[in-house]
Structure formats: C-alpha cells, structure tokens
C-alpha positions as CSV (number, residue, x, y, z in Angstrom):
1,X,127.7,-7.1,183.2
2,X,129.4,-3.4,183.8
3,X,133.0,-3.9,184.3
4,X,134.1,-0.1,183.8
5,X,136.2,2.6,186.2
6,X,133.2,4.5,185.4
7,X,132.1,7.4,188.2
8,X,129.0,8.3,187.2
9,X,125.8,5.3,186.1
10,X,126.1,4.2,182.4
11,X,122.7,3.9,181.6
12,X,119.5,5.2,182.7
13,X,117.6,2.9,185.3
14,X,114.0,3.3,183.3
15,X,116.1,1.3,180.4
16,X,116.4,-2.3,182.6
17,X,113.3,-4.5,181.5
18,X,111.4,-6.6,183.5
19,X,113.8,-10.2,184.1
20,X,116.8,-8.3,183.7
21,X,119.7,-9.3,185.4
22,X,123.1,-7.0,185.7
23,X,126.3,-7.7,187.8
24,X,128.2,-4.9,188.8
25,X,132.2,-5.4,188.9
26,X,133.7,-1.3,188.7
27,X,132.5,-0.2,191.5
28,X,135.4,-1.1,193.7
29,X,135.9,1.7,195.4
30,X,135.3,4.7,196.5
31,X,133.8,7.3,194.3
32,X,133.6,4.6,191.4
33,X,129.7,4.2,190.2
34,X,128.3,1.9,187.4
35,X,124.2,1.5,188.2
36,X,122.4,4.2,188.6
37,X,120.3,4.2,192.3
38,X,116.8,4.5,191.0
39,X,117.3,0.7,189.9
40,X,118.0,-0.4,193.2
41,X,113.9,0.0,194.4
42,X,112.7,-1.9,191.6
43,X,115.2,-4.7,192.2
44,X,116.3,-7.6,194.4
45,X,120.0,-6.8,195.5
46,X,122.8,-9.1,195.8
47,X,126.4,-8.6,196.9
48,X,129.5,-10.6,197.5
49,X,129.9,-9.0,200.7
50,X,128.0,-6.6,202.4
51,X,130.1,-4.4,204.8
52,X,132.4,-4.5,201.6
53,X,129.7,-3.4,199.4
54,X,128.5,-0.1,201.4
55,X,131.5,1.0,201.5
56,X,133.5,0.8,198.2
57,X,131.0,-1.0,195.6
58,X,127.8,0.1,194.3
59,X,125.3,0.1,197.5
60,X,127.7,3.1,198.7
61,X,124.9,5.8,197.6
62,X,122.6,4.1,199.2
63,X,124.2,2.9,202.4
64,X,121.7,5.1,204.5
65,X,118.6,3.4,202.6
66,X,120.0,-0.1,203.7
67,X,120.8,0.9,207.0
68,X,116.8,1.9,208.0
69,X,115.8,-1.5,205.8
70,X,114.1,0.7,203.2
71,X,116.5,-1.6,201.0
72,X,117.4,-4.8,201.4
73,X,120.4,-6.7,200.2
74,X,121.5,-10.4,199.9
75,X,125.0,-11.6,200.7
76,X,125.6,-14.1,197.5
77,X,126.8,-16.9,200.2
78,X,122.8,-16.9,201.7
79,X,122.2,-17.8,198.4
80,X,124.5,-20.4,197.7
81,X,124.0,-21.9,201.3
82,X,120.4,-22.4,200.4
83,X,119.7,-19.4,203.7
84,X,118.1,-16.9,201.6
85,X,116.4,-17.2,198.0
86,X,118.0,-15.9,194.4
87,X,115.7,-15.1,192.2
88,X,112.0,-15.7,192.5
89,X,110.2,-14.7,189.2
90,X,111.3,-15.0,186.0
91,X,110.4,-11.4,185.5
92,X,112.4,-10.0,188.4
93,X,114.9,-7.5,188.3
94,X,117.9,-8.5,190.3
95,X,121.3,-6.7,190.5
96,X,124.6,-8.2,192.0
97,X,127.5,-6.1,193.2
98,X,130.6,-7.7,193.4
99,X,133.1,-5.3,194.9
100,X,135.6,-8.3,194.9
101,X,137.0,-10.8,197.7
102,X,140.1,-11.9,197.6
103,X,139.2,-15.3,198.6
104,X,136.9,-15.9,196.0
105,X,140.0,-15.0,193.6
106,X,142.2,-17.8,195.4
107,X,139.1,-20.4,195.4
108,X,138.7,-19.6,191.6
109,X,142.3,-20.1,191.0
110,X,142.9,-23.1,193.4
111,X,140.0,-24.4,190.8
112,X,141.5,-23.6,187.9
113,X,144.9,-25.1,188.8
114,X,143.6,-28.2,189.6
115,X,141.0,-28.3,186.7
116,X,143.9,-28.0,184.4
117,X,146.3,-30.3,185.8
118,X,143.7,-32.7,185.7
119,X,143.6,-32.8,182.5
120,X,147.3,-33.6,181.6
C-alpha cells in the first residue's frame, strides 16, 4: 500500500513481481503520483471511481490510454456486485487506486459506530 503526498512514482515498475498486489491512496489529486505508469500495462486496474480516478488519482497520466481502451480499468463496485471479475490468477498483477469517496468514509464509519456500540 503507497499512502504518500508523493509527486513523482516511488519505485520502479520492473520491481513489482508476478501476484503482486498494490493499492494506491496519495494520489488524490492533482499533480500527486505514487505508481509509476509502465506498471499499469502489465496489470489489471481497479479504482473506487473512475471519472474520479482520471482526474485527480493515479490513472491521471494515463487518462488518454483509457480513453482509446488501450487500458482498461475496473470500478471496485463491478467487483463487489459480482459484474466484473477481481482477480483471476494467482500470479496477476493487479493495482487499485483509491482516490477516496466520501461515502465510502460515512459507510465505514456508520460501521464502525454501530460495531462498537454493539459491543457495550
């Protein structure tokens, strides 16, 4: 997991093995760049939200690859709605960019609440 308010990638791409998974939370806007792009062929690409993640998370450098389908990218909700598959081989690369939805943070704290008031 990169979590940094890094602007320029933090590793090299030839570096991620085969099975490797990484989740991106920096790059949250503009400008702000954790992954280098050269991963992005050799991987299967998630985000939280597309539209969000072209334009402030890390799929901004490569908006104009995603926009002719040279890359493709999975919103995480396909994936959790049983519409699209996660990962298919145990030896896949797969990278997920979470530029951050506010209504994830209020479902994850609604949950949270109630988890721990259940338990008094």
């Amino acid at each position: 997991m990169t979590a940094t308010p890094a602007r320029e990638p933090l590793f090299d791409a030839a570096w991620v093995g085969p099975g490797t998974h990484i989740v991106s939370i920096g790059s949250d806007a503009p400008g702000k760049r954790e992954l280098p792009s050269e991963l992005f062929p050799k991987a299967r690409l998630f985000c939280d939200l597309l539209s969000q993640s072209v334009q402030i998370g890390e799929f901004q450098y490569v908006r104009d690859e995603i926009d002719v389908g040279v890359l493709v990218v999975t919103q995480i909700g396909d994936v959790i709605e049983r519409r699209a598959l996660g990962r298919r081989f145990d030896n896949e690369i797969t990278v997920f960019d979470s530029s951050g939805i506010s209504l994830q943070d209020l479902y994850m704290a609604d949950a949270l609440i109630r988890a721990k008031a259940s338990h008094r």
